[in-house]
C-alpha positions as CSV (number, residue, x, y, z in Angstrom):
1,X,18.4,24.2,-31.3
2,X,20.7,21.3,-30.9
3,X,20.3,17.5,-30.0
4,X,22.9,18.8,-27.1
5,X,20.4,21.7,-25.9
6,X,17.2,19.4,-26.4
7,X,19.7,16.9,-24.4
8,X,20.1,19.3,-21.7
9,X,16.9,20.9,-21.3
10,X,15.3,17.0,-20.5
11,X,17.8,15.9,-18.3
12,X,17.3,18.9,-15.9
13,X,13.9,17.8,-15.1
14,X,13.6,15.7,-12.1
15,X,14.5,11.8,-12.4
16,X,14.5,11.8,-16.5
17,X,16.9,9.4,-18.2
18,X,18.7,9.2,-21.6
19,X,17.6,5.9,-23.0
20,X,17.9,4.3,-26.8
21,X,15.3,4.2,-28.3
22,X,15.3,1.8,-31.8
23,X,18.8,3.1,-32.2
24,X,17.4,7.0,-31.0
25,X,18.1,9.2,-27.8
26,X,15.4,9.1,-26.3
27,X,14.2,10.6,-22.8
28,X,12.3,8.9,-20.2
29,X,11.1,9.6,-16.7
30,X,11.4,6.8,-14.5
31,X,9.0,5.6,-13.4
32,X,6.8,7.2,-15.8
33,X,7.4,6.7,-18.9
34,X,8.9,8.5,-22.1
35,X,8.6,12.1,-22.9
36,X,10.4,12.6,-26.0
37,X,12.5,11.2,-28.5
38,X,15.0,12.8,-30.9
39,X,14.2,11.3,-34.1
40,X,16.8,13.4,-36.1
41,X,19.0,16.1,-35.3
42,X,16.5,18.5,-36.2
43,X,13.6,16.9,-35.3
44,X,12.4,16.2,-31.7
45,X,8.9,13.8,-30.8
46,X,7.6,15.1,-27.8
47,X,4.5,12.6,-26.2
48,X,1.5,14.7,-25.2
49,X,-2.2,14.6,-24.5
50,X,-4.4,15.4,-27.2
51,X,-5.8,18.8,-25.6
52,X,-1.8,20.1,-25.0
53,X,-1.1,18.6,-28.5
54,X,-4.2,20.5,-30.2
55,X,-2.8,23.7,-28.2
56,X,1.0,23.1,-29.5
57,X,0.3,22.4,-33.5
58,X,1.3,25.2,-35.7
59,X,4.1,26.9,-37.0
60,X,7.4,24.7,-35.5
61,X,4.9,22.0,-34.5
62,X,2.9,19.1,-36.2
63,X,0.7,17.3,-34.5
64,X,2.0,13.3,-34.0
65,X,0.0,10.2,-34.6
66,X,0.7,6.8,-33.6
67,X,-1.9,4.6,-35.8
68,X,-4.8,6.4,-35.0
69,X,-4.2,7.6,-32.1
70,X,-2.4,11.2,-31.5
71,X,0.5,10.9,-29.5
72,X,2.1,14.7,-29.2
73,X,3.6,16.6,-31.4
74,X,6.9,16.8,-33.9
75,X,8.9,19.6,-33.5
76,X,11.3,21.2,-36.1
77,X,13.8,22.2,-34.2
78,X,15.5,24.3,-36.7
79,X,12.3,26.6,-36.3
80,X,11.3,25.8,-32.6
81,X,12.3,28.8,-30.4
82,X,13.9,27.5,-26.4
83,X,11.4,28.2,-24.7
84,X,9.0,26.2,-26.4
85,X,10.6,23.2,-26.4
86,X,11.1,23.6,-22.8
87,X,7.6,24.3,-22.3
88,X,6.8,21.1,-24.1
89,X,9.1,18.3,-22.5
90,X,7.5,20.1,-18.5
91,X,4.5,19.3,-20.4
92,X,5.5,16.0,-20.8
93,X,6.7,15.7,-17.8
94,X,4.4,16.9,-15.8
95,X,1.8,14.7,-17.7
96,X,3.8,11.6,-16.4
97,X,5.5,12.5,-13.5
98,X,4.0,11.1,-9.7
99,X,2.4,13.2,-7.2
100,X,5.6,13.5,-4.7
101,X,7.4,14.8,-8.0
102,X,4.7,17.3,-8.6
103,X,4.2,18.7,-5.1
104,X,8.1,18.7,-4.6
105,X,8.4,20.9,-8.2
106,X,5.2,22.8,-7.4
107,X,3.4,21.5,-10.7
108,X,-0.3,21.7,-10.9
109,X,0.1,19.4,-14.3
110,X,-0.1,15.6,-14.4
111,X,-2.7,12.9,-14.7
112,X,-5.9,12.6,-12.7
113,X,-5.5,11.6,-9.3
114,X,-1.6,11.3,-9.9
């Protein structure tokens, strides 16, 4: 996969933007928060709970930490198949997107009382 195929695949999700992020693309949904950031051109940082992280890590996948805290998961992209990397920025997605954005996509995903 590409940076212009990650590129695509986030932007066709409702209301994300391409933001920089510390000099990186970067993919936000507004309001929301971020999803993912391309931290090389082979290498995408996709922000997930833990459980959906846990679930992800293996083979394409390691899991991400932030300090202490684990923040998603780092995909080579070089190894990650399409469909999983569009499974994983939904993911995202759907962990951060509102309730009207989740009813109007059909989306059981998303936070607690979201």
């Amino acid at each position: 996969m590409t940076p212009d195929d990650v590129r695509a695949m986030a932007l066709a999700l409702p209301e994300v933007i391409e933001v920089d992020h510390h000099g990186r693309r970067a993919f936000r949904l507004t309001p929301g928060g971020q999803l993912a950031t391309q931290w090389s051109e082979t290498e995408l940082n996709v922000l997930l709970d833990e459980s959906a992280a846990r679930a992800a890590e293996g083979g394409p996948c390691s899991l991400l930490w932030w300090g202490k805290s684990l923040s998603g998961v780092h995909v080579d992209l070089t190894a990650a198949p399409e469909e999983l990397v569009a499974d994983l920025l939904e993911e995202a997605w759907a962990r951060r997107a509102p309730a009207r954005l989740l009813r109007e996509r059909g989306t059981q995903a998303g936070p607690p009382g979201a």
